[in-house]
DSSP file (Angstrom, degrees, kcal/mol; ACC not computed):
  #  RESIDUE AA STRUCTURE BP1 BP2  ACC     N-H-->O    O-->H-N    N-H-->O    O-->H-N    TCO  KAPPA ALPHA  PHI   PSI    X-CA   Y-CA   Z-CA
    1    1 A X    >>        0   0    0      0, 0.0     4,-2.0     0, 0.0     3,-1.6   0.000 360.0 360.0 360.0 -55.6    0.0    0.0    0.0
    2    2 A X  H >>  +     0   0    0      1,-0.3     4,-1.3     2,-0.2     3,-0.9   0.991 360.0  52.8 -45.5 -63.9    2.9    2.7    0.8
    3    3 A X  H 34 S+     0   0    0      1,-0.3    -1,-0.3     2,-0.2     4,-0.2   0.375 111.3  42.2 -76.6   7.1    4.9    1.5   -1.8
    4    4 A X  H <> S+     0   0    0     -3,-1.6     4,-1.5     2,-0.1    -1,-0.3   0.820 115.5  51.0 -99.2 -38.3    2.3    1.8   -4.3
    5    5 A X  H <X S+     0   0    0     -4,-2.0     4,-1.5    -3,-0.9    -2,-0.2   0.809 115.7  43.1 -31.5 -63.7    1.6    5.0   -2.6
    6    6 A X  H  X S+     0   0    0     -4,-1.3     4,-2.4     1,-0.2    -1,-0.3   0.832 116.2  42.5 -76.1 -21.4    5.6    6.1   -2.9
    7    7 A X  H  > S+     0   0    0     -5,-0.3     4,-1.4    -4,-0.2    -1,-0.2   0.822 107.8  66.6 -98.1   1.8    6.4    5.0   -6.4
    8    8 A X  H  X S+     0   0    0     -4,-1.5     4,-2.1     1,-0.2    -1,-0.2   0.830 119.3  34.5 -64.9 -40.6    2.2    6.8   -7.9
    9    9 A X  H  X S+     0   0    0     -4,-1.5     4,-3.6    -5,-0.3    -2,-0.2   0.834 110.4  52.7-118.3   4.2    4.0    9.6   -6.9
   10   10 A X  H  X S+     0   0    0     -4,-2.4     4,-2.0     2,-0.2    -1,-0.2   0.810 105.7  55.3 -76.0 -18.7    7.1    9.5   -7.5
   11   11 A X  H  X S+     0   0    0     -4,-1.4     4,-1.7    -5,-0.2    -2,-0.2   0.946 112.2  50.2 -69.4 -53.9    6.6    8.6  -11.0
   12   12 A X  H  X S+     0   0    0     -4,-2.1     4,-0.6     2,-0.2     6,-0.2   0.873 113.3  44.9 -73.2 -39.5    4.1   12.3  -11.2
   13   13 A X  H ><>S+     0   0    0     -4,-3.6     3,-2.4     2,-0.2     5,-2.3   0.971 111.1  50.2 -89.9 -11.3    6.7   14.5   -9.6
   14   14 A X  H 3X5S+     0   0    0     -4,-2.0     4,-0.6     1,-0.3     3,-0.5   0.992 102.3  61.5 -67.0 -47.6    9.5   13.2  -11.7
   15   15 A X  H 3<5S+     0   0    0     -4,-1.7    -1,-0.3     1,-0.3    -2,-0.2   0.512 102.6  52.1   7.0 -47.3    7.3   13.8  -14.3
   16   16 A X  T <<5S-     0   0    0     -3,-2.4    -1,-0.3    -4,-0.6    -2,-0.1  -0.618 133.2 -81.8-111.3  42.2    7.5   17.7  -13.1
   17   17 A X  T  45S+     0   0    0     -3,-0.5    -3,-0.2     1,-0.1    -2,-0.2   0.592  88.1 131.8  55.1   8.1   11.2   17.7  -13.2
   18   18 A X     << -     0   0    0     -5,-2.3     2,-0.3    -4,-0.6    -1,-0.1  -0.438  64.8-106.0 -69.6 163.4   12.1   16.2  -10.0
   19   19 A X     >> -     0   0    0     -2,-0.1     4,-4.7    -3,-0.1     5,-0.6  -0.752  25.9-122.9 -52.5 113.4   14.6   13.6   -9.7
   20   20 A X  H  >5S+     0   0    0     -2,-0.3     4,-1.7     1,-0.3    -6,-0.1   0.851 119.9  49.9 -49.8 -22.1   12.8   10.0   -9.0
   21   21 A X  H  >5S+     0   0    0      1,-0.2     4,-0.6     2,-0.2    -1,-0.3   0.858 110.6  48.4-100.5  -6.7   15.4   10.2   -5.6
   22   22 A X  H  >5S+     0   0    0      2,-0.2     4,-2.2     3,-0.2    -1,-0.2   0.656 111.8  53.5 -76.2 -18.6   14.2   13.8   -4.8
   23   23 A X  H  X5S+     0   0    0     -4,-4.7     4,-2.2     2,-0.2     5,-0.3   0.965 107.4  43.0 -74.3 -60.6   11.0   12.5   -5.2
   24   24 A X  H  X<S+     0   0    0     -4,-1.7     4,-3.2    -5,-0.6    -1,-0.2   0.705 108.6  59.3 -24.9 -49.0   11.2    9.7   -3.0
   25   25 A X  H  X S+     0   0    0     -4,-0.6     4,-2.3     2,-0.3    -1,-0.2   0.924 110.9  45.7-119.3 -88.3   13.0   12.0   -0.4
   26   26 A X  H  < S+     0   0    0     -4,-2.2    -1,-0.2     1,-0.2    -2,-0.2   0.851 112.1  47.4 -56.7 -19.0    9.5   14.3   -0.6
   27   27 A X  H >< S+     0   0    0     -4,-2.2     3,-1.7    -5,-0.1    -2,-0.3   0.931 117.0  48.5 -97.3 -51.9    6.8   11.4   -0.3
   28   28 A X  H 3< S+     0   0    0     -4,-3.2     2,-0.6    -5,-0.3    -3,-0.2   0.951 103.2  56.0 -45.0 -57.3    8.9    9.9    2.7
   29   29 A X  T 3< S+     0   0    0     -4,-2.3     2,-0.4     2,-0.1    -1,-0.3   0.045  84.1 105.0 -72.7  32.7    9.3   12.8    4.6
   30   30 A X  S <  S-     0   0    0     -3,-1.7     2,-0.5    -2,-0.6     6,-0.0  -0.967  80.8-106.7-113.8 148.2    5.6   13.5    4.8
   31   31 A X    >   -     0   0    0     -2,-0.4     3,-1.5     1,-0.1    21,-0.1  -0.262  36.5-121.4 -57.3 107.0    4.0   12.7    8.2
   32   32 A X  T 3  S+     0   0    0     -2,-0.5    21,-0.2     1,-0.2    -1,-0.1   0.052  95.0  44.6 -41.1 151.7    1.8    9.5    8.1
   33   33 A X  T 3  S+     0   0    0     19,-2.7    -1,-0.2     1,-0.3     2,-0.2   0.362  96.5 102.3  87.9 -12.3   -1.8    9.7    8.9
   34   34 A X  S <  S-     0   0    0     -3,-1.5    18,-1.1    18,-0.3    -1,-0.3  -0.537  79.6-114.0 -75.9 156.7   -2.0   12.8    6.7
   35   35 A X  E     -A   51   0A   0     16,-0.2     2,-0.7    -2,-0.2    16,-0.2  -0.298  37.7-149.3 -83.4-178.6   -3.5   13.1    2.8
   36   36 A X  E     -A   50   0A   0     14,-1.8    14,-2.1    -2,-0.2     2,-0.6  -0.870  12.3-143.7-159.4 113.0   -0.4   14.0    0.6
   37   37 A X  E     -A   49   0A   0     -2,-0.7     2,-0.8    12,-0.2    12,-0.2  -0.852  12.9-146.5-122.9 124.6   -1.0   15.8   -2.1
   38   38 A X  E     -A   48   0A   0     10,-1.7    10,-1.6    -2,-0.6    -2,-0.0  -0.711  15.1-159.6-102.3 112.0    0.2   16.2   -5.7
   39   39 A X  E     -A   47   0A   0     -2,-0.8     8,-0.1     8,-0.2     2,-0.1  -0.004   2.3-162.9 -56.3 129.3    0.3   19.2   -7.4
   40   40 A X        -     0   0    0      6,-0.6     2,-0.3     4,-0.2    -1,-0.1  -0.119  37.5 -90.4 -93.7-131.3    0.4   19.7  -11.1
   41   41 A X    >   -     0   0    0     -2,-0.1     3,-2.5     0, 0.0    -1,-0.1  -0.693  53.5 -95.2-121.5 171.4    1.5   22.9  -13.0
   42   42 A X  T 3  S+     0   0    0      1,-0.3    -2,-0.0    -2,-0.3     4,-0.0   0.548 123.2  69.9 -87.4  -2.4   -1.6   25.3  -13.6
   43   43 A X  T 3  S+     0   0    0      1,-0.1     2,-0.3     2,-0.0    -1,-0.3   0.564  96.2  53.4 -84.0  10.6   -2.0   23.7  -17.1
   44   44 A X  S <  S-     0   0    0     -3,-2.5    -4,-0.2     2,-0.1    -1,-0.1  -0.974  72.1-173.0-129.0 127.3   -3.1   20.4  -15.5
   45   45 A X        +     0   0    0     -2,-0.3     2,-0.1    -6,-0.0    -3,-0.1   0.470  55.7  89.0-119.8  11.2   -6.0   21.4  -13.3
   46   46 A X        -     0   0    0     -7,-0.0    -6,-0.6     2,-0.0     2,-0.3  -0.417  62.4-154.5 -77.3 157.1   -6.5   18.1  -11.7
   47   47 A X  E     -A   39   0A   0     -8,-0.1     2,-0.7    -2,-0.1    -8,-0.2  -0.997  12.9-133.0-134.8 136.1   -4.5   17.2   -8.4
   48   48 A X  E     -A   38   0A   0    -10,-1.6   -10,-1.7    -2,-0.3     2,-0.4  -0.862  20.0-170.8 -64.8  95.8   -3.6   13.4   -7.2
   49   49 A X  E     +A   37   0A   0     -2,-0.7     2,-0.2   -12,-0.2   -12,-0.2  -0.900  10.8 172.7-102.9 110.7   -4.5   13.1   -3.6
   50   50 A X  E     -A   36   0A   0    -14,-2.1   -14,-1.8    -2,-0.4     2,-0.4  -0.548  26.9-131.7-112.0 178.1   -3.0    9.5   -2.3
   51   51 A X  E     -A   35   0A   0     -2,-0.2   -16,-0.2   -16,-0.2     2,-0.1  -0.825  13.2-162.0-113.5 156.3   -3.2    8.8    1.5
   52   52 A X        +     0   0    0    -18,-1.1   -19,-2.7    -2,-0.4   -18,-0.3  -0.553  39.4 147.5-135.0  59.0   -0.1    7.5    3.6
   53   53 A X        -     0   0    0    -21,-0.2     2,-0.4   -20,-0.1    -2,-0.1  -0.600  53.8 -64.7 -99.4-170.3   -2.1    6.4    6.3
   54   54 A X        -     0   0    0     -2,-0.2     2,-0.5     1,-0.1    -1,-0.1  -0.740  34.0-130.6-116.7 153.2   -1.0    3.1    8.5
   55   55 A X    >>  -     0   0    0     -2,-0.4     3,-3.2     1,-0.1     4,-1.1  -0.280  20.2-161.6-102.6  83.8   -0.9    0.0    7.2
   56   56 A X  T 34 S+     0   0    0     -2,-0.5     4,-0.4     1,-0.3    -1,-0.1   0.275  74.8  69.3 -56.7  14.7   -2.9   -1.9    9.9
   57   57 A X  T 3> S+     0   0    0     -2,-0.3     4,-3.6     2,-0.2    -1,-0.3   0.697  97.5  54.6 -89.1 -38.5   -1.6   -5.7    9.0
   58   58 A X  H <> S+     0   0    0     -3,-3.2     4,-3.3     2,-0.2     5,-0.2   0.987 109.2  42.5 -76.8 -48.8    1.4   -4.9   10.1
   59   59 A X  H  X S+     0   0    0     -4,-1.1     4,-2.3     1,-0.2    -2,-0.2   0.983 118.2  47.1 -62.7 -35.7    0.0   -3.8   13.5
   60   60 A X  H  > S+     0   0    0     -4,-0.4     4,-2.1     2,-0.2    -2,-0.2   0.990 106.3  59.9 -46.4 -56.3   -2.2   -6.8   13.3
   61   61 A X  H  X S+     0   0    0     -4,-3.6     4,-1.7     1,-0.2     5,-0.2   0.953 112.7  47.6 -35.8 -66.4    1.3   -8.8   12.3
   62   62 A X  H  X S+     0   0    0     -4,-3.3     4,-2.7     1,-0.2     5,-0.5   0.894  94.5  60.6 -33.0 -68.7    2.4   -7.6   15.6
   63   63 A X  H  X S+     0   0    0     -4,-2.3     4,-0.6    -5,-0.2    -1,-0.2   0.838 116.3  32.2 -46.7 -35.6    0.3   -8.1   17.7
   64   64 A X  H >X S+     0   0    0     -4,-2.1     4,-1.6    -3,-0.2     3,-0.6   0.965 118.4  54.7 -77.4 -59.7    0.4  -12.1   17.2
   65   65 A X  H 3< S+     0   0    0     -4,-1.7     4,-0.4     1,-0.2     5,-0.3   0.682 105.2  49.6 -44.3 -48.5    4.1  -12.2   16.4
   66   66 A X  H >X S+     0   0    0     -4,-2.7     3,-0.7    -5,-0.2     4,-0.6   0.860 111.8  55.0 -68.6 -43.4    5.7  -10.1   19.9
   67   67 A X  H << S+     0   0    0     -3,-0.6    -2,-0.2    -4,-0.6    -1,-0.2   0.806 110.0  35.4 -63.9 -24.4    3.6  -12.5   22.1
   68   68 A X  T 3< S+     0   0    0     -4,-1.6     4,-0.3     2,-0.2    -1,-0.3   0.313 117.3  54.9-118.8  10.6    4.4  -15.5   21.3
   69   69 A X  T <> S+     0   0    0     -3,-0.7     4,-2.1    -4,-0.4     5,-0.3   0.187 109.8  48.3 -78.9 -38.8    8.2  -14.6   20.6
   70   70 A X  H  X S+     0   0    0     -4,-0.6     4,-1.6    -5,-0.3    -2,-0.2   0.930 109.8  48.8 -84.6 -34.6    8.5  -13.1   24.0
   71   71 A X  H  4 S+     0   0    0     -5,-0.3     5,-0.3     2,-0.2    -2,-0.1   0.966 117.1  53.2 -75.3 -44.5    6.6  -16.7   25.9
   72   72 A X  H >> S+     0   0    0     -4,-0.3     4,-1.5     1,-0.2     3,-0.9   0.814 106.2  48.5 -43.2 -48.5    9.5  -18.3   23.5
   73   73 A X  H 3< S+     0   0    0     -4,-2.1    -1,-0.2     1,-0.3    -2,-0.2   0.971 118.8  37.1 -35.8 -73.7   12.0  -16.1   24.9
   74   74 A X  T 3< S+     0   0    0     -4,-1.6    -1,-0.3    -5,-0.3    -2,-0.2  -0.269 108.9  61.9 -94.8  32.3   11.1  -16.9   28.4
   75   75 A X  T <> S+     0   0    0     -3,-0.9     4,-1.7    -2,-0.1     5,-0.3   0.305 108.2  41.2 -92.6 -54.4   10.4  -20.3   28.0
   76   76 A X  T  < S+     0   0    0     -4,-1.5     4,-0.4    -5,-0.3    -2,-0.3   0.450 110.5  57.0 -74.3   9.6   13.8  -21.1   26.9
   77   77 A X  T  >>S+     0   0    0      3,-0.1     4,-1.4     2,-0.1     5,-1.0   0.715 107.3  53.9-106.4 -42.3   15.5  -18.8   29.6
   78   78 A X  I >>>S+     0   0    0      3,-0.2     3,-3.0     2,-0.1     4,-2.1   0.984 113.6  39.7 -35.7 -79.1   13.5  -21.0   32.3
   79   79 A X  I 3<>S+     0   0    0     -4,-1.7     5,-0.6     1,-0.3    -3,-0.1   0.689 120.9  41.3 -66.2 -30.7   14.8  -24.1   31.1
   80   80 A X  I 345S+     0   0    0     -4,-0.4    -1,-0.3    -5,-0.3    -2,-0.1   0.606 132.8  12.8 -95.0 -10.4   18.1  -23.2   30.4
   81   81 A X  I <X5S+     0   0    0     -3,-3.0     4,-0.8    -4,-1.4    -3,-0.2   0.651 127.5  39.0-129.4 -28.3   18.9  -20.9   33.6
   82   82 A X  I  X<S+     0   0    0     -4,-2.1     4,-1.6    -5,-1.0    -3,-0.2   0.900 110.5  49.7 -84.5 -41.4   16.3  -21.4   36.2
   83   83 A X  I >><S+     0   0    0     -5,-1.3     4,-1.8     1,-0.2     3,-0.5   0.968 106.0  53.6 -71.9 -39.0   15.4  -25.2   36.2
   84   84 A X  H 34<S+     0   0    0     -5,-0.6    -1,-0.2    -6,-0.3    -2,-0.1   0.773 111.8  40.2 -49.5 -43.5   18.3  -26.4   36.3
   85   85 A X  H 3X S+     0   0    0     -4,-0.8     4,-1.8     2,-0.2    -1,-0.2   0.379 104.8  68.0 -81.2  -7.2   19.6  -24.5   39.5
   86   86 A X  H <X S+     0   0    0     -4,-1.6     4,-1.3    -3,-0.5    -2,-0.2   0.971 104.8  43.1 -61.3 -55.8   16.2  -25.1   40.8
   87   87 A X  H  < S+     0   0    0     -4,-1.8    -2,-0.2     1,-0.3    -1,-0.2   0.569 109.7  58.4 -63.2 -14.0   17.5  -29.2   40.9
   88   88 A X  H >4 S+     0   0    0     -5,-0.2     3,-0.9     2,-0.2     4,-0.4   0.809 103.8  45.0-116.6 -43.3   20.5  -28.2   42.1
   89   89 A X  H >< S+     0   0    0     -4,-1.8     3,-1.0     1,-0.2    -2,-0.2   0.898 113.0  58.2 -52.5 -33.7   19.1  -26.3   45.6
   90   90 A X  T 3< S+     0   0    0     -4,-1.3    -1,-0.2     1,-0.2    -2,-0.2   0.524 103.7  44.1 -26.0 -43.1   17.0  -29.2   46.0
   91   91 A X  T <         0   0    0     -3,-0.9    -1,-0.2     1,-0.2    -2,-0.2   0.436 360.0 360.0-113.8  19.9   19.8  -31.9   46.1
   92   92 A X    <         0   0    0     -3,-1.0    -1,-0.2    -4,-0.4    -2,-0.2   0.503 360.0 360.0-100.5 360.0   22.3  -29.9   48.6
């Protein structure tokens, strides 16, 4: 979705004499959650307005992905540092 987002308009302002990396460079540095909008010259009186808002799969992605990375974590830091000395207070 971004990346269709960055390369719709990077292709229109190089078009307008930017550099495709100056372009980039402007569609990145605009603040998410805002419209972004692209201007022609006053002999085009249409304007492209894409959105850059955020891309909620990924926060979705998260949310399963950190939880069950993190019990993974701390399963395997129990077994490997805590049970073991558990067995060993135990048998002095």
């Amino acid at each position: 979705m971004l990346a269709a987002d960055r390369t719709t308009v990077g292709y229109d302002l190089w078009q307008e004499g930017l550099t495709r990396a100056q372009a980039e460079k402007t569609v990145a540095s605009y603040p998410l959650g805002k419209d972004l909008t692209c201007w022609h010259p006053p002999g085009k009186p249409h304007e492209a307005v894409l959105s850059r808002r955020l891309d909620w799969n990924w926060i979705f992605c998260g949310f399963l992905f950190v939880p069950f990375t993190s019990l993974c974590i701390f399963m395997t830091g129990f077994a490997v540092y805590i049970w073991p000395r558990r067995r060993d207070f135990h048998d002095r």
